[in-house]
Every structure is written in C-alpha cells, then in structure tokens.
KOLDREN-332486 format. One record per residue: chain; x, y, z of N, C-alpha, C in turn; residue in three letters. Coordinates in steps of 0.05 Angstrom, whole numbers. Each point is the difference from the previous one (the first is absolute). Last residue first. Layout:
BEGIN
{chain=A | npx=X | npy=Y | npz=Z | capx=X | capy=Y | capz=Z | cpx=X | cpy=Y | cpz=Z | res=ALA} $
...
// end
This chain:
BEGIN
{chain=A | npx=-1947 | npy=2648 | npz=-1983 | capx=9 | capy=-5 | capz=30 | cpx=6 | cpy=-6 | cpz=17 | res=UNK} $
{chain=A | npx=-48 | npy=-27 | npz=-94 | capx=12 | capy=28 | capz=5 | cpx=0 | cpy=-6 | cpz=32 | res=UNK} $
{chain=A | npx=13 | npy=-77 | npz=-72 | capx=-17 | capy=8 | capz=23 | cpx=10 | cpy=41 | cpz=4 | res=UNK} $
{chain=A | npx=12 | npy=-51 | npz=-98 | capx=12 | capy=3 | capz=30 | cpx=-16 | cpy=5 | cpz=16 | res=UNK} $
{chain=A | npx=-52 | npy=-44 | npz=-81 | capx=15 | capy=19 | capz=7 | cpx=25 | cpy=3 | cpz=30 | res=UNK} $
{chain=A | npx=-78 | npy=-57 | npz=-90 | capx=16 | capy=-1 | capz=34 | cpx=28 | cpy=14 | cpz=-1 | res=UNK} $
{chain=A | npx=-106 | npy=12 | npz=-60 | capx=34 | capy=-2 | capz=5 | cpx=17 | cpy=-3 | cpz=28 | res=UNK} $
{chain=A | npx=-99 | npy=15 | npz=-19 | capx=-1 | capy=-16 | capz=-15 | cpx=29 | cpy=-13 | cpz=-4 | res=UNK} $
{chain=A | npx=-34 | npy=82 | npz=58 | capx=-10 | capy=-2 | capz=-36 | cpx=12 | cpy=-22 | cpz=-12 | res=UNK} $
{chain=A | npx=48 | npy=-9 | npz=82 | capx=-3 | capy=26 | capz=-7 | cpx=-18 | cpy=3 | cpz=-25 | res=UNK} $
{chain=A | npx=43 | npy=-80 | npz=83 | capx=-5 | capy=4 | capz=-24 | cpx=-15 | cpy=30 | cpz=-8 | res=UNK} $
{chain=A | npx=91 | npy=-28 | npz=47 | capx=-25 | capy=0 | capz=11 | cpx=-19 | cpy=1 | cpz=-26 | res=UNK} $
{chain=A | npx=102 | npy=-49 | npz=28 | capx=-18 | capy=29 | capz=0 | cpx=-30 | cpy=-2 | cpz=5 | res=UNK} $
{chain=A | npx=106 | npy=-69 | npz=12 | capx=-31 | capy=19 | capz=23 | cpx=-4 | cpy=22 | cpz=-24 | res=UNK} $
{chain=A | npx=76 | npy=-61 | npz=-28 | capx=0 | capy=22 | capz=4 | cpx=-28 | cpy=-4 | cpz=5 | res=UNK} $
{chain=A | npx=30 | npy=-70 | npz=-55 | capx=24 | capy=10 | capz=17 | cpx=-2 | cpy=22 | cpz=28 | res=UNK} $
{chain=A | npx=-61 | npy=-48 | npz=-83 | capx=-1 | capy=-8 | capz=31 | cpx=26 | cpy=1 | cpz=29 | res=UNK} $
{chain=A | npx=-11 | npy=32 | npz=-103 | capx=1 | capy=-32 | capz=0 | cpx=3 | cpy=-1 | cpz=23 | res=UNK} $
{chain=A | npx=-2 | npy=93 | npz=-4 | capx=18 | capy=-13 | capz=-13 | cpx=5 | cpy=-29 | cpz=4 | res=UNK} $
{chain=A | npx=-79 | npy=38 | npz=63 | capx=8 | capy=15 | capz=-20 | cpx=33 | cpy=-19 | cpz=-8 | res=UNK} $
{chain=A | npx=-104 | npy=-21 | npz=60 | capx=35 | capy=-6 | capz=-4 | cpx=3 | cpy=10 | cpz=-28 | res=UNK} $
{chain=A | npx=-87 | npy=27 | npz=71 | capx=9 | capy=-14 | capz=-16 | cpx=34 | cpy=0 | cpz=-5 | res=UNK} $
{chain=A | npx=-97 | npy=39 | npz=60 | capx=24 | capy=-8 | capz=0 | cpx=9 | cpy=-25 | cpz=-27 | res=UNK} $
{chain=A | npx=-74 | npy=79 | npz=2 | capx=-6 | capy=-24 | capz=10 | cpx=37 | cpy=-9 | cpz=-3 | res=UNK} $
{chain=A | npx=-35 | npy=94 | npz=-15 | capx=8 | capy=-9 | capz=28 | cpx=-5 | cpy=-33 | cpz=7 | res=UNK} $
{chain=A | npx=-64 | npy=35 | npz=-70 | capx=22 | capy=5 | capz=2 | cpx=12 | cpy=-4 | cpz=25 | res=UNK} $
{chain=A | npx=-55 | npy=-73 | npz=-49 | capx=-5 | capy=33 | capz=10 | cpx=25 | cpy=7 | cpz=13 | res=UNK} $
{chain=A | npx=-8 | npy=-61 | npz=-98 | capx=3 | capy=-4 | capz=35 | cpx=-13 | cpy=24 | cpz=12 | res=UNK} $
{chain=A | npx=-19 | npy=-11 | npz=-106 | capx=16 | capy=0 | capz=21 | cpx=-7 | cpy=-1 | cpz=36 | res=UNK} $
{chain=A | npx=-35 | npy=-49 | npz=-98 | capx=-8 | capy=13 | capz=21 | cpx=29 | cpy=9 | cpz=17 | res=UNK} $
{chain=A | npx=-43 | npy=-51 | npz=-94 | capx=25 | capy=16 | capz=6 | cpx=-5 | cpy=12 | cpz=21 | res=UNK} $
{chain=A | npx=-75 | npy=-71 | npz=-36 | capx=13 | capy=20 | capz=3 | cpx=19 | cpy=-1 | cpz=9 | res=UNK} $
{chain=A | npx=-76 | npy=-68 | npz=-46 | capx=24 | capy=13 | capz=19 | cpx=11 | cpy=22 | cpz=-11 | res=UNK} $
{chain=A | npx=-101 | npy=-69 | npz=-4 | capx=15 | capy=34 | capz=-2 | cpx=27 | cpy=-2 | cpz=11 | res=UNK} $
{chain=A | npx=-57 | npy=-93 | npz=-10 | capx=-5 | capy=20 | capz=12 | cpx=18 | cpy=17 | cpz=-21 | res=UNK} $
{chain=A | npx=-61 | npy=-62 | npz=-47 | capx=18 | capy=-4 | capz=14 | cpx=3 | cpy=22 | cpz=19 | res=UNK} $
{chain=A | npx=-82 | npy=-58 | npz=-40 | capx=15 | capy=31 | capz=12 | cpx=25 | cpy=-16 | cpz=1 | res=UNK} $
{chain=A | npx=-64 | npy=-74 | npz=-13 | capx=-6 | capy=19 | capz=-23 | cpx=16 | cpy=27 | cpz=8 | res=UNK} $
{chain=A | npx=9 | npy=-69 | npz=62 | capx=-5 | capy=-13 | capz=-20 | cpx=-4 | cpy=24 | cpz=-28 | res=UNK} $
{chain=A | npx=52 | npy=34 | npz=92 | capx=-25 | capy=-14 | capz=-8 | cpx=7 | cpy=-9 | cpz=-31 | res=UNK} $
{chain=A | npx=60 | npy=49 | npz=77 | capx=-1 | capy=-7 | capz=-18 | cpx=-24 | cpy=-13 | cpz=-1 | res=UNK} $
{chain=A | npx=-1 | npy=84 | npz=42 | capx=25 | capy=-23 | capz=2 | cpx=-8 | cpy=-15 | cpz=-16 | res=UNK} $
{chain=A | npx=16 | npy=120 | npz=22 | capx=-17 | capy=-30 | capz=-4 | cpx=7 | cpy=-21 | cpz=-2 | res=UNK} $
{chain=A | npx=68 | npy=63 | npz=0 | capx=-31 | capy=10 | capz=-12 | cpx=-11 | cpy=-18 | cpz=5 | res=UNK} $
{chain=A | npx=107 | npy=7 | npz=23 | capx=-19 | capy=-16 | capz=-7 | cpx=-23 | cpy=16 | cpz=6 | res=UNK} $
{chain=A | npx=97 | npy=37 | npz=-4 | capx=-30 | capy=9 | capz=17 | cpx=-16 | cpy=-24 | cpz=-12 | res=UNK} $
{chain=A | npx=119 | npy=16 | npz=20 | capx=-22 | capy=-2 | capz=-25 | cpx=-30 | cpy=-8 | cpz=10 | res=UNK} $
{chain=A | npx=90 | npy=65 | npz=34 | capx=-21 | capy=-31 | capz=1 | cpx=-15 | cpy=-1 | cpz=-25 | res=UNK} $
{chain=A | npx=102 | npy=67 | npz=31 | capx=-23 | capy=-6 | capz=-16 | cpx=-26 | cpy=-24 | cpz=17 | res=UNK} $
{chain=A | npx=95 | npy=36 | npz=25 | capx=-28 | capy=13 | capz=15 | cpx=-17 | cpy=0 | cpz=-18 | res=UNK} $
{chain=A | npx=79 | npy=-28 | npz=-16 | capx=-5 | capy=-24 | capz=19 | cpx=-27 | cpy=9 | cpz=12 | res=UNK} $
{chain=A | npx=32 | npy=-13 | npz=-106 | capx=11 | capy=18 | capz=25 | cpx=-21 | cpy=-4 | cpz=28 | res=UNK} $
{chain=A | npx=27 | npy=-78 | npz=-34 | capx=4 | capy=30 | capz=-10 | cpx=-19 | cpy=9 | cpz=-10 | res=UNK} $
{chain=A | npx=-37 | npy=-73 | npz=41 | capx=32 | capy=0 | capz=18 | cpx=10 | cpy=25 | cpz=-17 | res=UNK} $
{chain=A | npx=-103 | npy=-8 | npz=23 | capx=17 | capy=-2 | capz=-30 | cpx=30 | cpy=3 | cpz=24 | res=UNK} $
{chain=A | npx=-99 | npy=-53 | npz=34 | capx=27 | capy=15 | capz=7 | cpx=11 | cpy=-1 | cpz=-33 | res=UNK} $
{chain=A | npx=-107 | npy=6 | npz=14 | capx=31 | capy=-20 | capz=-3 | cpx=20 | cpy=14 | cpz=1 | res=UNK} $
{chain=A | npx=-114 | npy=-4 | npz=34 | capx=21 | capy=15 | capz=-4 | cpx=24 | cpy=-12 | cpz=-3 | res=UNK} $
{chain=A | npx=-114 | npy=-1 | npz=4 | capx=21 | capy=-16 | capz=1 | cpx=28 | cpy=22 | cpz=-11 | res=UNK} $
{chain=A | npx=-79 | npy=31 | npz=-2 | capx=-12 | capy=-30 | capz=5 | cpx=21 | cpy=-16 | cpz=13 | res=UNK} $
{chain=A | npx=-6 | npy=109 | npz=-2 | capx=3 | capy=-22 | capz=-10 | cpx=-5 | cpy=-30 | cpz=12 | res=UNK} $
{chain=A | npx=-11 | npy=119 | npz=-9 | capx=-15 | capy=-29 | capz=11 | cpx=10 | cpy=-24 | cpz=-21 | res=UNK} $
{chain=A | npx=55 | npy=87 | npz=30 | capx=-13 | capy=-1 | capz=-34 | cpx=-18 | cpy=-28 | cpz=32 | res=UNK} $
{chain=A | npx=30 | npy=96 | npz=38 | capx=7 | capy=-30 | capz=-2 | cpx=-23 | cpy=-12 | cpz=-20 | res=UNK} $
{chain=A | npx=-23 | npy=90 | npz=30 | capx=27 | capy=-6 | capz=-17 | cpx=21 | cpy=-28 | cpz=-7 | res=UNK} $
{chain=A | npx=-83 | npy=22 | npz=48 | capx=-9 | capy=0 | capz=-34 | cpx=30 | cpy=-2 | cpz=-10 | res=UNK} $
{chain=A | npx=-24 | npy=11 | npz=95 | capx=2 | capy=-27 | capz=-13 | cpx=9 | cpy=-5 | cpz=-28 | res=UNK} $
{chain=A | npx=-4 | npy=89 | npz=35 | capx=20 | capy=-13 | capz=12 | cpx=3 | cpy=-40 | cpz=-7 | res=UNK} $
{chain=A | npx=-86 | npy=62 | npz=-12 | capx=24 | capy=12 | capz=-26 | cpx=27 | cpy=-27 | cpz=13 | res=UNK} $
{chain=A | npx=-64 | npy=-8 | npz=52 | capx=-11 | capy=-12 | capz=-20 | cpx=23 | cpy=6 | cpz=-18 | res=UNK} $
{chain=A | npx=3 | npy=41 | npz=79 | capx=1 | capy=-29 | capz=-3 | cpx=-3 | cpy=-14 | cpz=-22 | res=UNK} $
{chain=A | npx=-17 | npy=92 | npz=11 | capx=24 | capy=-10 | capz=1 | cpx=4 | cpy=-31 | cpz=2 | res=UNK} $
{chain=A | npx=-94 | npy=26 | npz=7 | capx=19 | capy=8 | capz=-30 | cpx=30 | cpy=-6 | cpz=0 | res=UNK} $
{chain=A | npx=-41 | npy=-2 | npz=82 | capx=-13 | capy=-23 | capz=-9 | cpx=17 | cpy=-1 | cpz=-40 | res=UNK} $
{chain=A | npx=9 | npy=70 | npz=64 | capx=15 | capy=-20 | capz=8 | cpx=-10 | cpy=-29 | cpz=-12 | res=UNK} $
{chain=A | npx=-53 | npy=76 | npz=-15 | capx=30 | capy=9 | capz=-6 | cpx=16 | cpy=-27 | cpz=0 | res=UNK} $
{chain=A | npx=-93 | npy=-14 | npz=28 | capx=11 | capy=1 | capz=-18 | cpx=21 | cpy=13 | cpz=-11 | res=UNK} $
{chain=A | npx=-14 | npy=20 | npz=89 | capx=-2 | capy=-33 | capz=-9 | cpx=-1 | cpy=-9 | cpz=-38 | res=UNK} $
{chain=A | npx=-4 | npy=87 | npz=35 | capx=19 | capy=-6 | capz=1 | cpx=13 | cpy=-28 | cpz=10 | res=UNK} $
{chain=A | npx=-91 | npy=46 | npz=-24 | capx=27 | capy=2 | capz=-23 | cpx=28 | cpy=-15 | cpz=6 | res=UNK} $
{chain=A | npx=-73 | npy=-10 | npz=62 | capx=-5 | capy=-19 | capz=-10 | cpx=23 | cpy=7 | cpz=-31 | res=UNK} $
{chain=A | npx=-1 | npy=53 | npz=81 | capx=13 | capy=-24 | capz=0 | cpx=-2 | cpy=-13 | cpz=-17 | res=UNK} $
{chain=A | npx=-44 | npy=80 | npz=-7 | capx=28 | capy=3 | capz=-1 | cpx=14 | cpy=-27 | cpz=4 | res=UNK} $
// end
C-alpha cells in the first residue's frame, strides 16, 4: 500500500513537471506580455537550436493596455485579475 502510494505521488510529479516546456534558454516577447520564446538546444558548429512560442503559467503577473493596468496572465492572454 505505501509503496502505490509513493508512486502515486511520484506520477504526479512527473505529470506536474511535464507541463512546463524544457528550455534551454528563454526570451522575453514584450507583446503580448504572457508570451516567451523557448530556445531548444544551443548552438553548435553543425545544429542549430529549436524555438518555440511558449505561454507563461497562469496566475503569472503581468501589465495590460501598454503597461497601464495590473493583470494576470490566463492560457497565454493577460487578463483582469479576478478579485
């Protein structure tokens, strides 16, 4: 029974990591504000790396109408804070 429920908690963890992309490196996009961009690997003589479009996680704090206005970020969009 313990040992399921060491792996339970072991699974969650894993799923819970899985949702953040692995990046090498990460660049601020100034619009829109809860975007990044994901560097893949790095640069070498014969590779280049991979980029990606990555949103923020949610509830990460950000500036809504050209940095007038506090929201939050939501699936990728910065939103009003609720509350």
């Amino acid at each position: 029974m313990r040992f399921s429920c060491i792996l339970g908690l072991l699974a969650m963890c894993l799923i819970a990591k899985a949702d953040e992309p692995e990046c090498t490196r990460k660049w601020p996009v100034l619009w829109p504000p809860c975007l990044f961009i994901c560097q893949h690997g790095s640069w070498g003589r014969h590779s280049w790396p991979r980029f990606t479009l990555e949103h923020k996680p949610n509830g990460t704090s950000c500036r809504r109408h050209l940095g007038l206005s506090h929201g939050v970020c939501l699936n990728g969009r910065c939103v009003k804070p609720v509350g």
